[in-house]
VEXSE-648143 format. One record per residue: x, z, y of N, C-alpha, C in turn. Coordinates in steps of 0.1 Angstrom, whole numbers, plus 5000, padded with zeros to 4 digits. Example, Ala and Ser with C-alpha at 12.3 -4.5 7.8 and 13.67 -1.06 7.14 Angstrom:
<atoms>
513250784943512350784955513250784967;512850714978513750714989512950795000;
</atoms>
This chain:
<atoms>
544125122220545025232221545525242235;545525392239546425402254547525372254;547625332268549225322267549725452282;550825502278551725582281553025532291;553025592302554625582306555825682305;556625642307557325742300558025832314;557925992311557726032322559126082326;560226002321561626012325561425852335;560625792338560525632349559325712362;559925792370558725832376558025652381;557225692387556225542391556125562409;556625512416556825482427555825392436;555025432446554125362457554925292461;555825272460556525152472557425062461;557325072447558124962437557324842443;558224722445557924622442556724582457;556824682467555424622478557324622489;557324522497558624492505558124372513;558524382528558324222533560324152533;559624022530560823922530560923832541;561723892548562023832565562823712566;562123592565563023482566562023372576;562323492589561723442600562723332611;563923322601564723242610564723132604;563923122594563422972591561622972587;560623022599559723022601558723102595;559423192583558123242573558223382573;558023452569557623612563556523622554;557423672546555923752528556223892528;554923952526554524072523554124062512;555324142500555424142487554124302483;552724272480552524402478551924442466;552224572457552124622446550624692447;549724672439548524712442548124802425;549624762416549324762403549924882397;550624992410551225122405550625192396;549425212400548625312386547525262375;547825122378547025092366547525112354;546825182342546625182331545625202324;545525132311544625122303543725272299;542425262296541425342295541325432304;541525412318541625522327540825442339;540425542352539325472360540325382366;541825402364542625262374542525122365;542325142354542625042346542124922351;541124892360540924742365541024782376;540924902386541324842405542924842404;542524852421543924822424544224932431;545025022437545325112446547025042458;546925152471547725162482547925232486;548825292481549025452490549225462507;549225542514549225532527551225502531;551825592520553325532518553725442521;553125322512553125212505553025082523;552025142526551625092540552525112552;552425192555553525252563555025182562;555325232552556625082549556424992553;555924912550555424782550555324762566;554824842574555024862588556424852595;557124992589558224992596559224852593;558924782582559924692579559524512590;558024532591557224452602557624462618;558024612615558424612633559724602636;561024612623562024562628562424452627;561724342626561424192629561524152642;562024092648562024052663560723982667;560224042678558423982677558823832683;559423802684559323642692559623582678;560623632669560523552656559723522649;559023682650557523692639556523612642;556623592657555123522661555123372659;556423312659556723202657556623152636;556623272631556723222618555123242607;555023082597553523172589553923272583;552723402583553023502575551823512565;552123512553551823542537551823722533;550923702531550823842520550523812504;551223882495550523872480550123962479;549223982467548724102460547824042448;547724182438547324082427545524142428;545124242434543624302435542924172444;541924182441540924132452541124272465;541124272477541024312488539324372490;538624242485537124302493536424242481;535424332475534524262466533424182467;533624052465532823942468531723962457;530223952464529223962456529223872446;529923742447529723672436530523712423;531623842429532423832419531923992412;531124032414530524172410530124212398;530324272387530224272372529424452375;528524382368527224562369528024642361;528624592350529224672337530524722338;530924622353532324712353532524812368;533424892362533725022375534524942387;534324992398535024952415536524922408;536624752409538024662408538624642419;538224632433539124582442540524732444;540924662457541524792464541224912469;541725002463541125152474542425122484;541925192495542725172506542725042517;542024932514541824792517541624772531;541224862536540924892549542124882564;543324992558544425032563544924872559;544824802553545924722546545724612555;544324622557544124442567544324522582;544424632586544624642596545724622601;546424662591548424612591548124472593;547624402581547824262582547724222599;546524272601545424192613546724212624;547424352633547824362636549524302641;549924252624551024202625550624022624;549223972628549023812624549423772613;549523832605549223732591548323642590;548523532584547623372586547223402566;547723452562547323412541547423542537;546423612530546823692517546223612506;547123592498546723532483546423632471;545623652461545323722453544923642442;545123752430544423662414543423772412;543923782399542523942389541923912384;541023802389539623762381539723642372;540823532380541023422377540123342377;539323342390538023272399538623212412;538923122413538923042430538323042439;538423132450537423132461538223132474;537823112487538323092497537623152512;537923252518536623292526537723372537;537523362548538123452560537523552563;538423662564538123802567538523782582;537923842591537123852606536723922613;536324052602535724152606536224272618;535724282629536124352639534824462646;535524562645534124672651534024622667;532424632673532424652681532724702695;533424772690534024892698535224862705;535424722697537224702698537024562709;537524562721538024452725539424372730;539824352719541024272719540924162705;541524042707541423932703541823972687;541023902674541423912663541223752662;543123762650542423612645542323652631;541623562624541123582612542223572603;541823642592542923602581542223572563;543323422564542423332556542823402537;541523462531542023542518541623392507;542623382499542323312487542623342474;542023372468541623422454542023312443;542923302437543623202426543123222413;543123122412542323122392543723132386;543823062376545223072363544822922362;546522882355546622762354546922742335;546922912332547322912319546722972309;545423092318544823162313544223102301;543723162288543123112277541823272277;541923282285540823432284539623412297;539523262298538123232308537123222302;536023302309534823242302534123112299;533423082291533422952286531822952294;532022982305530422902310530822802319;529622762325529722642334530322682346;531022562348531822562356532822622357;533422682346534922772348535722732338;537022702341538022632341539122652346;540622642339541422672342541822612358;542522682365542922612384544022652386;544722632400545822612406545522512418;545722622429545722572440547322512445;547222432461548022352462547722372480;548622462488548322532501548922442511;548822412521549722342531549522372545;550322432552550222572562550722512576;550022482587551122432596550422562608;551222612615551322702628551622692638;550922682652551222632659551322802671;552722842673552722942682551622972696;552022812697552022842713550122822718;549522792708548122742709547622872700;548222942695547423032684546722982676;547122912669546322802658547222792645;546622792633547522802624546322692613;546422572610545822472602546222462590;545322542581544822572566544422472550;545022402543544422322541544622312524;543822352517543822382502543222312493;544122292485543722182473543522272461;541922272457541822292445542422242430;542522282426542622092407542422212396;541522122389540722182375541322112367;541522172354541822132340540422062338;540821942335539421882325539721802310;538821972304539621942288538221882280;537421852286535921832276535421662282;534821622272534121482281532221492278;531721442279530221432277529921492263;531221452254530821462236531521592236;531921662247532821782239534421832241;534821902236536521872237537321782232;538021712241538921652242540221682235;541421552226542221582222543621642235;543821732232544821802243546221722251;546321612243547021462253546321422260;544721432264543321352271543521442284;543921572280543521642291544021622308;543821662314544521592332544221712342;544021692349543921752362543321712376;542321752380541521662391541121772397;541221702413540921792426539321802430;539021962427537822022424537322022441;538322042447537822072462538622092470;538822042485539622062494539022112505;539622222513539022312520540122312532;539622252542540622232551539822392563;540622452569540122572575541422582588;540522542603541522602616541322782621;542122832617542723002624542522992638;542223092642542523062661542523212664;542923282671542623402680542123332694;542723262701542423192713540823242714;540623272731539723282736539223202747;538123162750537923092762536723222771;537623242785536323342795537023342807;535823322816535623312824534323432832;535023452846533923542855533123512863;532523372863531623322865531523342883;532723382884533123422903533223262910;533923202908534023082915533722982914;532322942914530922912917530122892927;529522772929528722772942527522632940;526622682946525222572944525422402954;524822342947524822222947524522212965;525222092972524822072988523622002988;522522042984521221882986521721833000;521721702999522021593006523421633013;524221693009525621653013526421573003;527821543007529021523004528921512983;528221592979528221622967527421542961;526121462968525121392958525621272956;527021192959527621072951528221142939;528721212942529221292924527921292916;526421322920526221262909525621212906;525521102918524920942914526120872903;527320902904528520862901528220892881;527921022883527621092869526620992864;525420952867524520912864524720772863;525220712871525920612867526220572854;527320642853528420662836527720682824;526520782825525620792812525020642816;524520582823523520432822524620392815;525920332821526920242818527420302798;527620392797527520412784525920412772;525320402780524320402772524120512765;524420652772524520772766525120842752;526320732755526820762740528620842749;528520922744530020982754530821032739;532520992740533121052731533621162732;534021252719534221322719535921382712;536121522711537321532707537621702704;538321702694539021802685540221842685;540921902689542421932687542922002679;543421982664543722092654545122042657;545922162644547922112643547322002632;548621952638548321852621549221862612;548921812602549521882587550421742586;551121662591552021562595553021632595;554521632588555521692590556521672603;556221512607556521472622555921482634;554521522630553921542643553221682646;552721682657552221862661551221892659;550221812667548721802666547821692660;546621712656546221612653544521592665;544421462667543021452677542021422665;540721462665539821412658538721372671;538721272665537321192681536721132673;535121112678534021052679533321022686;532120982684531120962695529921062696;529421082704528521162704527121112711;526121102707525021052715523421132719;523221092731521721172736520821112727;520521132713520121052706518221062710;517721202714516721222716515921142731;517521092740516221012754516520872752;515420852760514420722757515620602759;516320622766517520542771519020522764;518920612750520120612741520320472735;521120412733521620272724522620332717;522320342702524220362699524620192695;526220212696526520112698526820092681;527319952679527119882668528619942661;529419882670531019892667531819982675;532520052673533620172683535320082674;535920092683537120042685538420162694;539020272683539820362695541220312689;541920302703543320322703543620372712;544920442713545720462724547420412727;548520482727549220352737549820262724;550120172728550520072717551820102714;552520202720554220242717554520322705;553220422708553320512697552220472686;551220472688549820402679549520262678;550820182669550420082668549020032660;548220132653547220082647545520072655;545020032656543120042661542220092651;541820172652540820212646539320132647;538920082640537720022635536720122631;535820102634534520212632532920142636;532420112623531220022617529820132618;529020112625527820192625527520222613;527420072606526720122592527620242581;528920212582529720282577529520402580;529720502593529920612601529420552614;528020632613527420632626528120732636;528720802631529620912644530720862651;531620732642533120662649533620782647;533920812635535220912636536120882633;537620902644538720842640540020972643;541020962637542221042637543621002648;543921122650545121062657546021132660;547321122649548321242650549121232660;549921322670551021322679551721432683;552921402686553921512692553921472709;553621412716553421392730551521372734;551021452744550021422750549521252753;548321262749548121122754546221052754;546120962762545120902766544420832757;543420892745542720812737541520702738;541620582740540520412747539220452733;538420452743537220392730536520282736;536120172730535320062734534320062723;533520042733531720092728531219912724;530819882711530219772717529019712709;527919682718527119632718526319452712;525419412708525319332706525019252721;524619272731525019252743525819262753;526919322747527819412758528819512753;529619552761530819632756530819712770;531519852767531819982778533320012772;534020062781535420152772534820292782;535520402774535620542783536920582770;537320662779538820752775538420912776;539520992766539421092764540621132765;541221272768542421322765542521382757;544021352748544621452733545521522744;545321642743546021792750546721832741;547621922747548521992738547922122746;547222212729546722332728547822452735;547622492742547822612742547622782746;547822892744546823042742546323032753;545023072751544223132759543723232765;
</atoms>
């Protein structure tokens, strides 16, 4: 049966889409209504729509935000449409579900750095960054990370493989001053069935289907390739790289390496990810048996242990709020090397 509105409630583009400025404690949401004209038996009945109204608002309420607040805080978008139709989510039998308008919407987003739009609809879990920039355009975009949420209550999933009720579990850290915003999402499935079938509904639990950890960046690295100049054969320059060549013998071509994300630490800023990295293809590489990193014993009272057989790469973590000098000791069944790396504190490029 149709259903009817009653035409004493006109229906409004702008009910219910508003941003919620609570940038003086780091955040902003863009509340947005995508569900104005949906009704049953009609071509809105499964998309979504955005009137150009609808957007526009949504702007003017973005720009009277103080930009030093805004930039400093994560920004969230809701909406209940999918934004972009993902092939996987494509049904031959049914009419165009996402958003009309979708276009203008991420351009707001993109514009104003939004780091999340979150969406339902399908009640499918997916996770994928939109990125997309014409050609034509040179100025920095950072991505914005869209996640598609299943139900945690839905009883109207299909019963094939692999679908199951979800609920994600998001944890957002932003780092202004580096343009980095570290993304890190916890899937968890309902597991109501065992090998024999369904389970009695006290059995049932909850287990983490997948964790998707994802770094944002606009940061650019460029360079004009102006200041530059060729090597002195036989001057002043050829101990730099006897010196060089040195250091690869003395490591045995094994050099560490390093990562700088925020870290999802509530006390700390960034996190280092280091390893080792090796010329594994010349004749002269040895990896070493054991890696041993630490750095200063004030703040890092722990060592990191790192077993070839375990992790041939030595990959170890290292959270901090002050810059600092990470030791690796390389060691050998004949011998041991240390070399050092720096944890930097990121910032725009």
């Amino acid at each position: 049966m149709a259903s009817h509105r009653c035409p004493s409630i006109p229906r409004s583009p702008l009910a219910l889409t508003r941003i919620i400025d609570q940038s003086d404690k780091g955040l902003v949401v863009a509340e947005i209504n995508s569900c104005v004209y949906v009704e049953k038996d009609t071509v809105d009945e499964r998309r979504g729509q955005l009137e150009d109204i609808a957007i526009d608002e949504l702007g003017k309420q973005l720009e009277a935000i103080a930009p030093d607040k805004l930039q400093k805080s994560i920004r969230l978008a809701l909406i209940h449409h999918h934004p972009v139709v993902l092939p996987v989510l494509y049904e031959e039998d049914k009419e165009y579900d996402a958003i009309l308008n979708s276009e203008l919407l991420f351009r707001l987003l993109k514009k104003y750095g939004f780091h999340l739009l979150l969406h339902g609809h399908k009640h499918t879990p997916f996770t994928y960054s939109y990125d997309a920039v014409s050609a034509w355009k040179t100025d920095q975009v950072q991505p914005i990370l869209v996640i598609a949420g299943g139900s945690a209550g839905s009883r109207e999933i299909p019963k094939e493989e692999g679908s199951r009720n979800t609920y994600n579990v998001i944890n957002v850290k932003w780092h202004p001053a580096a343009s980095q915003a570290r993304i890190l999402i916890e899937t968890r499935g309902l597991v109501s069935e065992d090998g024999a079938g369904r389970m009695p509904y006290p059995q049932w639990y909850w287990k983490t289907l997948r964790t998707d950890d994802r770094l944002l960046t606009s940061s650019k690295w460029e360079t004009d390739g102006k200041n530059v100049r060729n090597w002195r054969n036989g001057g002043d320059d050829d101990r730099f790289e006897d010196a060089r060549v040195r250091e690869t013998k003395r490591l045995r071509r094994n050099f560490p390496a390093i990562e700088v994300v925020p870290s999802l630490d509530n006390e700390q800023a960034y996190e280092a990810r280091v390893w080792i990295e090796g010329q594994i293809t010349h004749p002269d590489y040895k990896p070493p048996e054991r890696v041993e990193w630490a750095a200063s014993r004030d703040y890092f009272p722990k060592i990191h242990v790192c077993e070839r057989d375990v992790d041939p790469q030595f990959k170890a973590r290292f959270s901090y709020y002050g810059q600092t000098l990470i030791q690796a000791r390389l060691f050998w069944s004949d011998g041991e090397a240390l070399s050092y790396i720096y944890a930097r504190f990121p910032r725009e490029t």
